[in-house]
C-alpha positions in Angstrom: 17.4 -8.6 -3.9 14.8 -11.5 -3.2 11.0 -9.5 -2.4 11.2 -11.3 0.8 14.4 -9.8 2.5 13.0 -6.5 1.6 9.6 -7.2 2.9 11.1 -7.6 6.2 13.6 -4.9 6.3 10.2 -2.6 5.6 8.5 -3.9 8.2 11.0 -3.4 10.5 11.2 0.2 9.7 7.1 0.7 10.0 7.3 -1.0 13.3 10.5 1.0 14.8 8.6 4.4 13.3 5.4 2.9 15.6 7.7 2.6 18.6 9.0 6.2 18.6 5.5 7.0 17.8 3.9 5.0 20.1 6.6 6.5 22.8 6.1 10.2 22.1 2.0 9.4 22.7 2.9 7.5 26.0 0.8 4.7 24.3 2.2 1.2 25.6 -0.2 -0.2 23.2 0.9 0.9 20.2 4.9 0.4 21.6 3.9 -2.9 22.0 3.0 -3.6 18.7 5.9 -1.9 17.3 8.2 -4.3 19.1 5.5 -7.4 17.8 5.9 -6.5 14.7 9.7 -5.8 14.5 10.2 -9.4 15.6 8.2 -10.6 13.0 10.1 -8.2 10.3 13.4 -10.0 11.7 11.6 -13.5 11.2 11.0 -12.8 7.5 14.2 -11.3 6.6 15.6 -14.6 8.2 12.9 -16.2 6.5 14.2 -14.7 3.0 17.3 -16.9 3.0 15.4 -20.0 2.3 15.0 -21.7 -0.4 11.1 -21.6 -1.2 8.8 -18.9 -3.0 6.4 -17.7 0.0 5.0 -15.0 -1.5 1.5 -15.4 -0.1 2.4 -16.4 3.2 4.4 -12.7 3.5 1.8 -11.1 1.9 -0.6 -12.1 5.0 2.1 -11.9 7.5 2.6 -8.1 6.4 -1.0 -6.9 5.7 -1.5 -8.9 9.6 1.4 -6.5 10.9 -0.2 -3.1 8.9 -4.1 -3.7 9.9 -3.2 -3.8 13.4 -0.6 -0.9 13.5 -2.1 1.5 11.0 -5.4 0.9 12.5 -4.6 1.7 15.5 -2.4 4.9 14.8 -4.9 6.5 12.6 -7.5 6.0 15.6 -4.7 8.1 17.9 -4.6 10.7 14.9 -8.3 10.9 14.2 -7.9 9.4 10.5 -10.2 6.9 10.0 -11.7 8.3 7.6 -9.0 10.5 6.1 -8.3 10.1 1.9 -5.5 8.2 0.6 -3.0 8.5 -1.7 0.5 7.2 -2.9 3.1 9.2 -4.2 7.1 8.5 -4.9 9.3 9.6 -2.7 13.3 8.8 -3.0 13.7 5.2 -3.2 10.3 4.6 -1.7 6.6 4.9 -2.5 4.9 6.1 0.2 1.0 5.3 1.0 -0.1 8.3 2.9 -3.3 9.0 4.6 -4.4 12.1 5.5 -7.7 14.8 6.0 -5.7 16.7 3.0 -6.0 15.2 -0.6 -2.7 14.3 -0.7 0.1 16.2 0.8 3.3 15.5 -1.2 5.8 16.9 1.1 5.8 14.3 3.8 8.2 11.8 4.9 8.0 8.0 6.1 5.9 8.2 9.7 3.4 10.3 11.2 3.9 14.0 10.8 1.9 17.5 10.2 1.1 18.9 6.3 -1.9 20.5 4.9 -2.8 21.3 8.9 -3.8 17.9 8.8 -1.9 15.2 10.3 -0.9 12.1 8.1 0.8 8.8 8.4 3.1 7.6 5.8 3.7 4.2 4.8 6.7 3.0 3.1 6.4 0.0 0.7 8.4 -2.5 -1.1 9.4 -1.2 -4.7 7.6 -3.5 -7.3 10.0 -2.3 -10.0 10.9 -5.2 -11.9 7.6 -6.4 -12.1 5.9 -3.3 -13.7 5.4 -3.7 -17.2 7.0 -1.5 -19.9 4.8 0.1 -22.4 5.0 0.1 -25.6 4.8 3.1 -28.1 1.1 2.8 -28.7 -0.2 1.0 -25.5 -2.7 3.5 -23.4 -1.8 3.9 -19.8 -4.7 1.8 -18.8 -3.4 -1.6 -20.7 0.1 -0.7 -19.3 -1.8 -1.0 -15.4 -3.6 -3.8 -16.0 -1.1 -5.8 -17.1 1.3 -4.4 -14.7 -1.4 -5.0 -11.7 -1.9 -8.8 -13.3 2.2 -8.8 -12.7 1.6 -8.6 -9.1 -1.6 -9.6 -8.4 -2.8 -12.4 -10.2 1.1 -14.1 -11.8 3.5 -13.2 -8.6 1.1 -13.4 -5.8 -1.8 -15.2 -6.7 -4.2 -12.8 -4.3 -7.2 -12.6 -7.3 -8.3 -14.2 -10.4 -8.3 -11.5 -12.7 -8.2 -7.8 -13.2 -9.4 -5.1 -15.6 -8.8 -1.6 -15.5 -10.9 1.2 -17.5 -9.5 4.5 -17.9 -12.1 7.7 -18.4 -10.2 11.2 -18.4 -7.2 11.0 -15.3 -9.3 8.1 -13.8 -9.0 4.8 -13.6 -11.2 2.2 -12.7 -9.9 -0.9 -11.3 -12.2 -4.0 -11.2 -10.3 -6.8 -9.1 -12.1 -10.2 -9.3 -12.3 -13.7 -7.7 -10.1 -12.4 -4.3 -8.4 -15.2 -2.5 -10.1 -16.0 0.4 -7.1 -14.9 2.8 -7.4 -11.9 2.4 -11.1 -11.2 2.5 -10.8 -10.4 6.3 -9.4 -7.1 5.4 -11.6 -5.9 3.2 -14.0 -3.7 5.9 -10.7 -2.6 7.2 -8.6 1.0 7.0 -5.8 -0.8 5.1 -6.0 -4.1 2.9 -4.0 -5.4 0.7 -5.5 -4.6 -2.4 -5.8 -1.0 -1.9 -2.0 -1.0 -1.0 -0.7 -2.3 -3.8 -3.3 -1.2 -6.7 -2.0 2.0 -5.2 2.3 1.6 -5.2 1.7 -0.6 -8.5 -0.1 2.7 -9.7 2.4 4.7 -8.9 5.0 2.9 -10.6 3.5 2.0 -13.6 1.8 5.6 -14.1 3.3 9.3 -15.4 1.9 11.1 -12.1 3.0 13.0 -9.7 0.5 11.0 -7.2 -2.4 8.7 -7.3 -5.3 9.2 -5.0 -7.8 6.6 -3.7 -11.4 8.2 -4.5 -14.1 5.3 -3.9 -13.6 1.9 -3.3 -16.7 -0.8 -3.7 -16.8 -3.9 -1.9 -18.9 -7.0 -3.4 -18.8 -10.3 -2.2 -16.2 -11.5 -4.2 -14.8 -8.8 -5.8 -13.9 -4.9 -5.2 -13.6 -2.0 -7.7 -10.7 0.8 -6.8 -11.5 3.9 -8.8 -8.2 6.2 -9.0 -7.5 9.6 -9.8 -3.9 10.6 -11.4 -2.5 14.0 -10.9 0.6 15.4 -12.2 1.1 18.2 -10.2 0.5 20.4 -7.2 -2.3 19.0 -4.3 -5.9 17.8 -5.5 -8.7 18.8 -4.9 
């Protein structure tokens, strides 16, 4: 199924879960940019059926759409400054943020777990760009080739990326960032984290990964990542 089709089907789903969101809250606002953002999800699936490779241009369009809406919903919920994580769930992987390590038993949308409550963001399956390992590759060559995949071949959004692996974490160092999407950086949500995060999941045997620092530098950002197998963290 061409990446850009399903780009757009997901955002129409995060924007119609904003809308009943945004409705149960009584928050025009955020109903508002629900509908936005559905229009634009319908632009890009339309957009899919052409014959080009804008993989960039819907990267931006989509991490445009999720800065504004997932900023503005953890604001309502009180989670700006809540941990995240990403965990499988079905045919999805889900980047959920929370007060709560990681609650696992959550579904796409904003709901209660933990007594804490979380909003859950589907995102596009990356599949069949995730590198197979090989008998006697380490888990940390198999992400950093699988993150170079996405990153640096299919999207172009950095130069280069190394990862170092020290007991169940990772360190991701993410170098020469494209200058589009530098604006994000200082922001709940960029793209980076998102898909360091679902490319993680994928390429990883864990139950979840969780987000536990993230460095800024001018020009480059390190992700360090912790991967649990089982049960909440701590």
């Amino acid at each position: 199924m061409n990446r850009l089709l399903v780009l757009g089907v997901n955002v129409v789903v995060v924007s119609v879960l904003l809308v009943v969101y945004g409705i149960l809250l009584g928050d025009s606002g955020l109903v508002g940019i629900g509908f936005s953002a559905s229009l634009l999800g319908g632009v890009l699936v339309a957009y899919s059926t052409t014959p080009r490779d804008p993989s960039v241009v819907a990267l931006l369009n989509y991490s445009n759409i999720l800065v504004d809406a997932v900023t503005s919903t953890l604001e309502d919920l009180d989670l700006l400054e809540s941990q995240v994580c990403s965990i499988k769930r079905g045919g999805v992987t889900l980047l959920v943020y929370s007060r709560t390590p990681c609650p696992l038993e959550v579904d796409p949308g904003v709901g209660f777990a933990g007594g804490s409550p979380y909003l859950a963001i589907p995102t596009t399956r990356l599949s069949t760009l995730v590198e197979s390992a090989s008998s006697s590759e380490s888990t940390s060559s198999l992400l950093e080739r699988s993150l170079a995949a996405v990153l640096v071949d299919e999207l172009s959004a950095c130069r280069s990326i190394r990862v170092e692996e020290e007991a169940d974490q990772y360190r991701v160092y993410i170098t020469g960032l494209a200058d589009v999407f530098k604006q994000y950086l200082e922001r709940p949500l960029d793209p980076y984290t998102l898909l360091v995060l679902a490319v993680s999941s994928e390429a990883l045997p864990a139950t979840y990964i969780r987000l536990v620092e993230r460095k800024i530098a001018r020009d480059s950002i390190l992700l360090v990542l912790r991967a649990e197998k089982s049960g909440a963290g701590s």
